[in-house]
GULORO-732702 format. One line per 10 residues: number of its first residue (from 0); their letters; for each residue x, y, z of N, C-alpha, C, O, CB. Coordinates in steps of 0.1 Angstrom, whole numbers. Glycine has a CB too. Layout:
BEGIN
NUM	a	X Y Z X Y Z X Y Z X Y Z X Y Z  ...
END
This chain:
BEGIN
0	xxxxxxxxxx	33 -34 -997 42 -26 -1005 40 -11 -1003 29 -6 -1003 41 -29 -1020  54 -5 -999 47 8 -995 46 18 -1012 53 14 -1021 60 17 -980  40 29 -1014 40 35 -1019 50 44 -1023 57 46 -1013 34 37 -1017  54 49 -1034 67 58 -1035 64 72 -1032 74 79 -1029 73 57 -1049  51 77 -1033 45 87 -1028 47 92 -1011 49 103 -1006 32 83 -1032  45 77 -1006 44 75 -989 61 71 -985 64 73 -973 30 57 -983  71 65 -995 82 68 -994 89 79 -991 98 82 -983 85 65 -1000  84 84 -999 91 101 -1003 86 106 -987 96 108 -980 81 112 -1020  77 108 -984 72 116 -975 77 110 -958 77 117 -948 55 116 -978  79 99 -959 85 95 -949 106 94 -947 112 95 -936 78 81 -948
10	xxxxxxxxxx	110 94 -958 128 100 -961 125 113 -955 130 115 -944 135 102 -980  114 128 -963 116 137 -959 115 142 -945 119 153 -942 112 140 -964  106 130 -936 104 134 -927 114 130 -916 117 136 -906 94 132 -925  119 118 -922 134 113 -912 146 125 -914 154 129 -905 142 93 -920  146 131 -927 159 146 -928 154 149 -921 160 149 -910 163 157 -940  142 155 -921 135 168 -914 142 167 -897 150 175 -892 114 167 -914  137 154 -890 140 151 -876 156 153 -872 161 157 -862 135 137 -874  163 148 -886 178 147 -883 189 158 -877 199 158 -870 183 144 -894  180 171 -888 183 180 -890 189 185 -877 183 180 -867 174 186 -895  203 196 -872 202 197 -856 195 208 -853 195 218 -861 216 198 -849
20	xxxxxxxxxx	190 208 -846 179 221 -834 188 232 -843 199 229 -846 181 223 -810  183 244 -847 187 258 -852 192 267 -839 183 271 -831 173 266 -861  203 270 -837 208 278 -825 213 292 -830 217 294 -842 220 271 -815  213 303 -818 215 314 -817 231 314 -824 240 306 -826 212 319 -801  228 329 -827 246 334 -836 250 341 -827 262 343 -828 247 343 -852  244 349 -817 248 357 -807 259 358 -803 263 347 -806 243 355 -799  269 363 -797 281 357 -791 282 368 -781 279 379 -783 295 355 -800  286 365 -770 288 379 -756 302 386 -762 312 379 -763 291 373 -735  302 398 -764 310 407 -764 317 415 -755 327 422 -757 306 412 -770  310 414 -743 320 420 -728 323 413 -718 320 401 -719 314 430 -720
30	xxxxxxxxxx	328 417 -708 336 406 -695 319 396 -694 310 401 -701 343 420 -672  316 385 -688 301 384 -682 309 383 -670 320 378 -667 288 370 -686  297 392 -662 300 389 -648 293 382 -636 296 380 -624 303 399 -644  281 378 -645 274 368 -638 268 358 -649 261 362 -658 264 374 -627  270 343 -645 262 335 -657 254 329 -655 256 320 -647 268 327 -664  240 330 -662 230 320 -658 227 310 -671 218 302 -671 216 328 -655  239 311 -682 235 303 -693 233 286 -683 237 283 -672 250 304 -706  225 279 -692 222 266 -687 227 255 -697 224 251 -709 205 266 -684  240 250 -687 246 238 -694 236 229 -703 226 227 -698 252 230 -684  237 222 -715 232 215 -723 225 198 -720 216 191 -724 241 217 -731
40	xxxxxxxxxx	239 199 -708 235 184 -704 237 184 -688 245 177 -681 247 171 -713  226 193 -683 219 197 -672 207 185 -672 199 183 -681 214 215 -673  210 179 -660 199 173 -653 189 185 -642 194 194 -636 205 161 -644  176 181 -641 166 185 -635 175 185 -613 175 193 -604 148 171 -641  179 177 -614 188 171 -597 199 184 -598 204 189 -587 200 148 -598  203 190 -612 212 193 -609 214 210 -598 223 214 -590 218 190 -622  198 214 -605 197 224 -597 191 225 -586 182 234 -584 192 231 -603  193 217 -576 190 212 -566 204 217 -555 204 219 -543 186 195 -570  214 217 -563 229 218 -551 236 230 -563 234 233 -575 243 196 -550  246 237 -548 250 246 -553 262 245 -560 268 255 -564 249 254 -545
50	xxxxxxxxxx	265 233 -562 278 224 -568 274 222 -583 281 221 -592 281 207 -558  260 221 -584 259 221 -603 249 228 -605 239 222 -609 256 206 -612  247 241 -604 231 243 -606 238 260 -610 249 262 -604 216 239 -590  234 269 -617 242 280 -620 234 290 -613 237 302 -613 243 282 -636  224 285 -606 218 295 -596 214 293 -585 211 281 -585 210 301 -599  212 297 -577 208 296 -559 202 283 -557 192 289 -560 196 307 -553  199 273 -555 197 266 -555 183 265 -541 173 257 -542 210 262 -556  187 274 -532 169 275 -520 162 290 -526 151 292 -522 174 279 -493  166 300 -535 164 305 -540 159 314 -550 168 321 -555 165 302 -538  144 316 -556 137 319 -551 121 308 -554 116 306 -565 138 333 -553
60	xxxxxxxxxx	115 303 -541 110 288 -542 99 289 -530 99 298 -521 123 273 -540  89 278 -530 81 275 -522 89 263 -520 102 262 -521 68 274 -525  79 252 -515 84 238 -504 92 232 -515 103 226 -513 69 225 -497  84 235 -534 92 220 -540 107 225 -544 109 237 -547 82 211 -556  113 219 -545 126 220 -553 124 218 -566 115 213 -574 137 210 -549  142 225 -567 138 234 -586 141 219 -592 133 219 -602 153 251 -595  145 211 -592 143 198 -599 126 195 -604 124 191 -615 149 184 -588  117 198 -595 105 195 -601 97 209 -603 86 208 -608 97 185 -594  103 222 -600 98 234 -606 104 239 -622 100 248 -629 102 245 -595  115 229 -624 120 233 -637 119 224 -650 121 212 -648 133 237 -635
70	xxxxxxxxxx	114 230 -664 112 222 -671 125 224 -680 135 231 -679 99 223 -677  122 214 -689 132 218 -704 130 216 -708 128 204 -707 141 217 -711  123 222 -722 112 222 -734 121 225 -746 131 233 -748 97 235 -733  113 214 -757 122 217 -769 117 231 -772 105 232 -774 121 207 -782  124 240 -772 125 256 -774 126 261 -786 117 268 -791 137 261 -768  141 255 -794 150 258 -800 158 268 -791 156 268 -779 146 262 -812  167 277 -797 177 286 -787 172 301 -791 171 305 -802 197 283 -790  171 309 -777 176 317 -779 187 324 -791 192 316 -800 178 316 -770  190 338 -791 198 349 -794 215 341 -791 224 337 -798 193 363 -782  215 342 -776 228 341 -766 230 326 -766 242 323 -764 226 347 -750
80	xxxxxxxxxx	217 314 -768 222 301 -766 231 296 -774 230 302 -785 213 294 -765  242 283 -776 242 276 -787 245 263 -785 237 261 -776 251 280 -796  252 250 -787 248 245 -791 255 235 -774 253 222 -774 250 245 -805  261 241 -764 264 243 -753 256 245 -740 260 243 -729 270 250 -755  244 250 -744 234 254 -735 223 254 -739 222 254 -751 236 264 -731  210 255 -733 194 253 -734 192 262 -727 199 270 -720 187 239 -730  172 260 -730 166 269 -723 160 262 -711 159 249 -710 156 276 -733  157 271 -702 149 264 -692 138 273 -690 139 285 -693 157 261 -679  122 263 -683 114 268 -682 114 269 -663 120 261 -655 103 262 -692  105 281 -660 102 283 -648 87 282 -646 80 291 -650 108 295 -643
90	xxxxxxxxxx	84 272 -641 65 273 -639 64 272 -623 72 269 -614 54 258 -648  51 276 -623 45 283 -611 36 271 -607 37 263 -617 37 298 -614  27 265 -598 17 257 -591 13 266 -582 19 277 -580 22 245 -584  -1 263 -576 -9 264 -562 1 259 -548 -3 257 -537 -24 252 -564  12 257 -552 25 248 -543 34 265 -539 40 268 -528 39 231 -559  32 273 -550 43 281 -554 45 292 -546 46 303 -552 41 285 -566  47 291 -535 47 304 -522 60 300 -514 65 290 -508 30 302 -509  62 309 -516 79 317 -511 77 324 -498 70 335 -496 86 332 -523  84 315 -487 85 322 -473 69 320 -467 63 310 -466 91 341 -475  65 331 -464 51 336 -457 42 344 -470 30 346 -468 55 348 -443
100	xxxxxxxxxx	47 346 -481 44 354 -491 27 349 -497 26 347 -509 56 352 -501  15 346 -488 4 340 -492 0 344 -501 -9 337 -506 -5 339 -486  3 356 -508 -6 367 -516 0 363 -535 -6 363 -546 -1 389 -508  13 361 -531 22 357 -540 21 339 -545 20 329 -537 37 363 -532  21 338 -562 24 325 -567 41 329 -573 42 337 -583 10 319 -580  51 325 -566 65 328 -571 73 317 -567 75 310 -557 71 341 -566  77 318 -583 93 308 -585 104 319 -597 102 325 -607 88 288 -595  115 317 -590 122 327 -594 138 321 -592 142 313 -582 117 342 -586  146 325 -602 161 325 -605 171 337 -601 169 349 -603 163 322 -620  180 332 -596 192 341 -588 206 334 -590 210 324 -584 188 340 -570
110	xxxxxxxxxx	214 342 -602 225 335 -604 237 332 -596 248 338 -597 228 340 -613  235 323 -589 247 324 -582 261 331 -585 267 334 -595 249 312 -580  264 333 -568 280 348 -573 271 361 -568 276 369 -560 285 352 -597  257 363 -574 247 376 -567 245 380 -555 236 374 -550 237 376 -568  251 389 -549 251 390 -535 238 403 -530 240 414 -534 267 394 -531  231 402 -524 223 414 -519 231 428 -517 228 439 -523 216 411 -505  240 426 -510 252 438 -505 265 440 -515 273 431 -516 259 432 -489  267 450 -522 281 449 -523 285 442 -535 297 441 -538 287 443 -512  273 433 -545 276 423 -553 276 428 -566 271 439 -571 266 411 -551  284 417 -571 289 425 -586 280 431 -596 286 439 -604 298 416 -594
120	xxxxxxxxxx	270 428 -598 260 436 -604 256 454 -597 248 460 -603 247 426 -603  263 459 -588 258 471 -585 265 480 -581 264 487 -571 249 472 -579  276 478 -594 283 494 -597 292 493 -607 295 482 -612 292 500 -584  296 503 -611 298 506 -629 288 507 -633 279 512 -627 303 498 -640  289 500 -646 278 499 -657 274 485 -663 282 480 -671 284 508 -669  264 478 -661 260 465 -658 249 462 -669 239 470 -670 254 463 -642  250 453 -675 239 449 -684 233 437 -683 241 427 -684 243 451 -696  219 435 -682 215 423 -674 205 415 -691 194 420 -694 204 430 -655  209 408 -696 203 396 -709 193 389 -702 191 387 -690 216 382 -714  185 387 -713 175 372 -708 167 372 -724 167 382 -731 161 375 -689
130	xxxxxxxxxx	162 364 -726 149 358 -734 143 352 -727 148 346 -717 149 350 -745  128 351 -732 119 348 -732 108 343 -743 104 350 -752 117 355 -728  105 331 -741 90 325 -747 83 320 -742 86 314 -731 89 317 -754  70 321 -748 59 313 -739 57 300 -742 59 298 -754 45 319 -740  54 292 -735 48 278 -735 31 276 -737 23 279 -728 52 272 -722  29 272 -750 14 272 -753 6 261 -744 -7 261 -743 13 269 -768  14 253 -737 13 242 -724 6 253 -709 -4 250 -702 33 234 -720  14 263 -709 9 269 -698 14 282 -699 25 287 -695 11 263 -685  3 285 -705 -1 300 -705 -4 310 -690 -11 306 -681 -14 299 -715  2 321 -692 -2 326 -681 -17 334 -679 -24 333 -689 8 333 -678
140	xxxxxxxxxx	-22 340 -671 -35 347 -669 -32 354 -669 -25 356 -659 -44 346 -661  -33 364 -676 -32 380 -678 -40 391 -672 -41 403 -672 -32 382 -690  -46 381 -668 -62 390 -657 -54 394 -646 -57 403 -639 -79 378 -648  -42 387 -646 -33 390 -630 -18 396 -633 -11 389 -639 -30 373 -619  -15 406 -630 -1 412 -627 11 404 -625 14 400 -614 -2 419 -616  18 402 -638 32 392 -636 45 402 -633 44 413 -637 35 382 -650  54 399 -629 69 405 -629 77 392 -631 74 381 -627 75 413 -614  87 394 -639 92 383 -646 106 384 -648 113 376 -654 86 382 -659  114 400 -640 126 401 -642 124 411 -631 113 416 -629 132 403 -658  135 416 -623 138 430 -617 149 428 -612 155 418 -615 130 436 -607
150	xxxxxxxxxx	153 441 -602 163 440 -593 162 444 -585 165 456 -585 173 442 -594  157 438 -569 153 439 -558 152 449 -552 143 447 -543 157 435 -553  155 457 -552 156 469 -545 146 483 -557 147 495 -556 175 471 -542  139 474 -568 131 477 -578 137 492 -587 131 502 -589 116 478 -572  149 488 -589 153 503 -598 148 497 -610 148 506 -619 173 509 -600  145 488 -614 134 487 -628 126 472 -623 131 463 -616 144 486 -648  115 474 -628 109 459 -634 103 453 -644 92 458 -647 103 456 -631  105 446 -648 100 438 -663 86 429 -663 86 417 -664 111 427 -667  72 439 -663 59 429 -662 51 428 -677 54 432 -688 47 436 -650  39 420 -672 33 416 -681 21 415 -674 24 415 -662 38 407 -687
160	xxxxxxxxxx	4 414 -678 -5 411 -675 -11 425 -668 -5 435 -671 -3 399 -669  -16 425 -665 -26 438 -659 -27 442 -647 -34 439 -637 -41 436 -661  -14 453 -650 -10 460 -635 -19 468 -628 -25 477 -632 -1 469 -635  -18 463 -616 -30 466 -606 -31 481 -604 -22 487 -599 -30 459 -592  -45 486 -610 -49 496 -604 -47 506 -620 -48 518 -621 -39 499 -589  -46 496 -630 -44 502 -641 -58 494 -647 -65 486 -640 -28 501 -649  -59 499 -664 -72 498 -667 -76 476 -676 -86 469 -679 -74 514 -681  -61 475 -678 -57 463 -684 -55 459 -698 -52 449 -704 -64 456 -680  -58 474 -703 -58 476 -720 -46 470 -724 -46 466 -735 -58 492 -725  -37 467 -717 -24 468 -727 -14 452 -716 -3 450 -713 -13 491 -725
170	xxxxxxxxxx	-29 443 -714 -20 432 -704 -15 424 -716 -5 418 -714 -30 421 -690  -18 424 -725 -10 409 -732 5 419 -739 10 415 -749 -24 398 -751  9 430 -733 25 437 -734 33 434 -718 30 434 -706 24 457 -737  47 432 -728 60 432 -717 59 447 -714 53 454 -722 77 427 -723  66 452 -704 64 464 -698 79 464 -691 85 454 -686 49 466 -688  82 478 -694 94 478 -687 92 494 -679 90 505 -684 108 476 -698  92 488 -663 89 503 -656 102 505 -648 107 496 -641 74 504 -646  107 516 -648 120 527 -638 115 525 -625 106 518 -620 122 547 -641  127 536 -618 123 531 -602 114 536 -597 111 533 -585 132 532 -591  107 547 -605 93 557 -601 83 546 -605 71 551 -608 91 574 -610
180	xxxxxxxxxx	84 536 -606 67 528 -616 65 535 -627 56 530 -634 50 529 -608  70 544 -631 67 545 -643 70 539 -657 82 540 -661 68 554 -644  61 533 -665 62 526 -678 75 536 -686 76 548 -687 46 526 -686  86 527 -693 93 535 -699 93 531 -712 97 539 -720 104 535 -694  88 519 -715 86 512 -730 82 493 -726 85 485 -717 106 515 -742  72 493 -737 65 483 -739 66 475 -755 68 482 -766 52 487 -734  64 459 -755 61 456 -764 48 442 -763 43 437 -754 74 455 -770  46 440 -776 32 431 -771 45 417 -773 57 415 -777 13 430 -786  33 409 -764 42 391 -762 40 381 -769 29 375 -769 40 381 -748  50 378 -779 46 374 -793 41 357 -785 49 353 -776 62 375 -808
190	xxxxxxxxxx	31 349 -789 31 335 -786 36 324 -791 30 313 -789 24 331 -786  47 326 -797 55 319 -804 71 323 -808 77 314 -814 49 318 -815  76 333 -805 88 336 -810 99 342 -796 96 349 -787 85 348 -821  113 336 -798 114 346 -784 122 360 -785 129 364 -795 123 338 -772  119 365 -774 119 376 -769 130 380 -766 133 374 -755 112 377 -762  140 389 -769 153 395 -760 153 404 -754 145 413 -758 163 399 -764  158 406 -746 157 422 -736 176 419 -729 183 409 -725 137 421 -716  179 432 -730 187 433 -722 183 449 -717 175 457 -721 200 430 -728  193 450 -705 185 466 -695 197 469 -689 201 463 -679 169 463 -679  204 478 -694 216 487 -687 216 498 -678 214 510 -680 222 492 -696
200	xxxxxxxxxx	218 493 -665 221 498 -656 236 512 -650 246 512 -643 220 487 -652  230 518 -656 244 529 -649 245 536 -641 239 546 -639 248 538 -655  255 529 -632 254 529 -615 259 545 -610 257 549 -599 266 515 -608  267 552 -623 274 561 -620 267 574 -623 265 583 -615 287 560 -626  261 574 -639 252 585 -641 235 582 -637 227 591 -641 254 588 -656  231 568 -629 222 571 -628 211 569 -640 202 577 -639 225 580 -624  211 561 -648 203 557 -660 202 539 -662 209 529 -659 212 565 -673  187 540 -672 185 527 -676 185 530 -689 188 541 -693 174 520 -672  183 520 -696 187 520 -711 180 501 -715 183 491 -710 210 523 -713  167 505 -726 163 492 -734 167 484 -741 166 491 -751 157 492 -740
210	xxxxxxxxxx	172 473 -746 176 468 -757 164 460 -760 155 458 -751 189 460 -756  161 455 -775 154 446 -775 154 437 -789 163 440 -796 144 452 -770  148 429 -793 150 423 -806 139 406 -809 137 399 -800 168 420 -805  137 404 -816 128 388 -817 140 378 -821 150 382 -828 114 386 -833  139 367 -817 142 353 -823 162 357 -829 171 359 -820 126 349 -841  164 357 -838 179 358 -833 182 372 -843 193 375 -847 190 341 -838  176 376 -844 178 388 -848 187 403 -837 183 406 -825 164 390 -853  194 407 -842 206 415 -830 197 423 -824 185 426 -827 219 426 -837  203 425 -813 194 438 -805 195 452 -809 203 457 -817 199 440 -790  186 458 -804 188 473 -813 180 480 -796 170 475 -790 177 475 -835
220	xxxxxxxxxx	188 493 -793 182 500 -786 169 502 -786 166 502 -798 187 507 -785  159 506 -780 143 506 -780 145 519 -771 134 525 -774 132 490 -772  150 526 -763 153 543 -754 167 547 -755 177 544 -761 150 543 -737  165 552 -748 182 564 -749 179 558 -736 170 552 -732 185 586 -752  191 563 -732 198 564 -716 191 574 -706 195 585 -703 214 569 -716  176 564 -698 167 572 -691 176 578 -681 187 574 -679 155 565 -686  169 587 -672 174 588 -661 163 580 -651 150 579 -651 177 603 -658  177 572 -638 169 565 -634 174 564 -618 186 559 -618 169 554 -642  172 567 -609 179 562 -590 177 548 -593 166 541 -594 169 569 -570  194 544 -593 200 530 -594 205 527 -579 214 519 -578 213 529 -606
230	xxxxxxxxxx	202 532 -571 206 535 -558 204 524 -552 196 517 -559 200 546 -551  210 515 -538 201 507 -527 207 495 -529 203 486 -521 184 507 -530  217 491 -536 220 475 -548 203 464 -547 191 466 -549 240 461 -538  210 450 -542 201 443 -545 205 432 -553 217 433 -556 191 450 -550  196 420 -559 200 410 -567 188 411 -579 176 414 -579 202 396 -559  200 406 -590 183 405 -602 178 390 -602 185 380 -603 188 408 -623  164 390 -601 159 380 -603 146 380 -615 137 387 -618 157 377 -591  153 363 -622 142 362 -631 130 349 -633 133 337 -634 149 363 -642  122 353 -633 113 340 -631 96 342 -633 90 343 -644 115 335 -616  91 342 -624 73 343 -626 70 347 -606 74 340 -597 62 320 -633
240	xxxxxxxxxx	64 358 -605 59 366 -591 47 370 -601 48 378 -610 69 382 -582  34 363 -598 17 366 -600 16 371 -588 20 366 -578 6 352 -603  10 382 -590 0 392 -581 -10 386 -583 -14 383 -595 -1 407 -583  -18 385 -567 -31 385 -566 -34 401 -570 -28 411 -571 -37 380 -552  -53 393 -572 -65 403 -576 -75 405 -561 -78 397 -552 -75 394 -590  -77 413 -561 -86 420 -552 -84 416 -543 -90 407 -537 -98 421 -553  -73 427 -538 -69 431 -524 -60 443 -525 -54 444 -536 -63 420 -517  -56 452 -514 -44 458 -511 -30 453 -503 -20 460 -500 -49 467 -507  -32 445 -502 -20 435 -495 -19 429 -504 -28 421 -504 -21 425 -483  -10 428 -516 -7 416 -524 5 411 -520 12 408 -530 -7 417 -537
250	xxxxxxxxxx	10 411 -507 22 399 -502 16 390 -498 17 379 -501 33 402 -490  5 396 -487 -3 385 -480 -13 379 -481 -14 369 -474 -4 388 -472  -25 381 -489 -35 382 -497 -43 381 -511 -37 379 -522 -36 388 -495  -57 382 -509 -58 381 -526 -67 368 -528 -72 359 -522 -41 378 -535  -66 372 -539 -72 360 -547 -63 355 -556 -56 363 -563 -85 365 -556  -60 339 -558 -53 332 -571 -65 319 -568 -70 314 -559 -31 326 -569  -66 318 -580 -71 304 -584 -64 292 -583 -52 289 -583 -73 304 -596  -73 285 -581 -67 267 -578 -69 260 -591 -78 260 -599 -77 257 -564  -56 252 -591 -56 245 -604 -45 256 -613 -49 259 -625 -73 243 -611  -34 262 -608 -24 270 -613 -13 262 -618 -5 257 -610 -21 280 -603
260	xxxxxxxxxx	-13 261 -634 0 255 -643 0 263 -650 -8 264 -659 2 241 -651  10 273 -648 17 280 -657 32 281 -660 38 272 -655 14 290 -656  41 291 -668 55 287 -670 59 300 -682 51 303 -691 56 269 -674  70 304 -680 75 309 -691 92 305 -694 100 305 -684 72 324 -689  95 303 -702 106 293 -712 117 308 -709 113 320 -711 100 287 -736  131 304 -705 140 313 -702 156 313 -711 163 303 -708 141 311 -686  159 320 -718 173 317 -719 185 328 -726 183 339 -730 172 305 -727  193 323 -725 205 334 -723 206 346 -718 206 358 -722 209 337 -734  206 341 -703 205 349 -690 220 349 -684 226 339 -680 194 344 -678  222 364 -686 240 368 -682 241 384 -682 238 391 -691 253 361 -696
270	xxxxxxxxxx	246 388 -671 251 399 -665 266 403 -672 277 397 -671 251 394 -648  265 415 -678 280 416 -684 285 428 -679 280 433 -669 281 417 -701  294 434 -684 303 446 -678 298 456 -687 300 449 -697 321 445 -679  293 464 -690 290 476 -699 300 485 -701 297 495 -708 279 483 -692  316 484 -695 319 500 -694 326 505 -709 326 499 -720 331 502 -681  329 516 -705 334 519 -719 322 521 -734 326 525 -745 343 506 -722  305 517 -729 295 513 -738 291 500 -742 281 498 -749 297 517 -747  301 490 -736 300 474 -741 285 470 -739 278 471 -728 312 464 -732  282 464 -751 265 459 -747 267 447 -761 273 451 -771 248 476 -751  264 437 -760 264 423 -761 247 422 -771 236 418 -767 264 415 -742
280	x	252 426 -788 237 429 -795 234 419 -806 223 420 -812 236 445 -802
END
């Protein structure tokens, strides 16, 4: 006979489960002009072809394909997600070497439509979204230099962990540095909540600009409109590039450890039109 005590507690826990996943209130407010939101009922195969996968598909990768480089972890959603789209995780392996790049553990996303030359992210005024959470499954090492967002031609980048040649005081912060390397604003990386950033690019006057915010709470500027050489175009990519430790070649070189599972949880990644001031908060 069960207990009414042990009743009770098992009804509450069947609501509890029923309940649906809590999603973002977010809604995009300007043209998007590139989308990395991730369909809801996305298979792991699907980002494998450039026919269902919302980003590059050879891309940025070592030997394995993103079918077994990509997870999907119950998250909950993002800011930007709802009830249409998920998050996806990007993790890294001892597998995880891109090209000839020995020095480098990288797996990284490229929204398809992004072109190196000429491509619609690099000119006007461009605002590039993403969140972020960590996976308490695979944590990263912060002993080593991460980049986790940029745009190739490095008119900013988005790290974490202990940039080389600095003292490491401040590795467990997101970092957001201009096209001089210089730090323009930081925050610490909560281990549990996610993270928003969006980073406005103005192709015309030459400036970056912070957004930032936790869990679904709106964005709120974090700088004014730096000055910045947005010059060169390029593609944004988001994902996990670990720098080796001790060396001066970190393309080719270095030290990484063996036995490398790590990963950071990605979502509501989209490129919008900025002009006029349009920013998506």
């Amino acid at each position: 006979m069960i207990s009414s005590a042990l009743l009770t507690s098992l009804l509450l826990a069947s609501a509890a489960s029923a309940r649906p996943a809590k999603r973002g209130t977010g809604e995009t407010q300007c043209p998007v002009v590139l989308s990395g939101f991730v369909p809801a009922d996305s298979t792991p195969t699907d980002f494998d072809s450039y026919a269902t996968s919302p980003f590059n598909p050879d891309y940025i990768r070592g030997t394995e394909k993103f079918s077994v480089i990509l997870q999907f972890p119950d998250a909950g959603s993002s800011r930007f997600d709802n009830e249409s789209t998920k998050a996806v995780e990007v993790t890294i392996n001892d597998k995880s070497i891109f090209q000839t790049q020995n020095g480098f553990r990288r797996a990284g996303l490229q929204i398809q439509g992004d072109t190196n030359e000429n491509g619609p992210g690099t000119q006007g005024v461009k605002t590039l979204h993403f969140s972020v959470k960590q996976d308490p499954e695979r944590t990263l090492n912060l002993t080593h230099e991460y980049l986790s967002a940029d745009y190739s031609a490095n008119q900013f980048n988005f790290q974490t962990g202990t940039i080389i040649g600095k003292s490491g005081s401040d590795k467990s912060n997101f970092k957001v540095l201009n096209r001089q390397n210089t730090q323009v604003w930081s925050t610490p990386v909560d281990p549990t909540a996610w993270q928003n950033f969006a980073i406005t690019l103005d192709f015309v006057k030459n400036t970056l600009q912070v957004y930032y915010s936790k869990d679904d709470e709106p964005l709120e500027a974090v700088t004014s409109a730096l000055s910045n050489d947005n010059s060169g175009g390029g593609q944004y990519q988001i994902g996990i590039l670990k720098k080796p430790t001790g060396t001066s070649d970190v393309v080719n070189s270095g030290y990484q450890e063996t036995g490398i599972s790590e990963g950071q949880i990605y979502g509501g990644i989209f490129l919008e039109d900025s002009a006029g001031g349009c920013v998506s908060l």
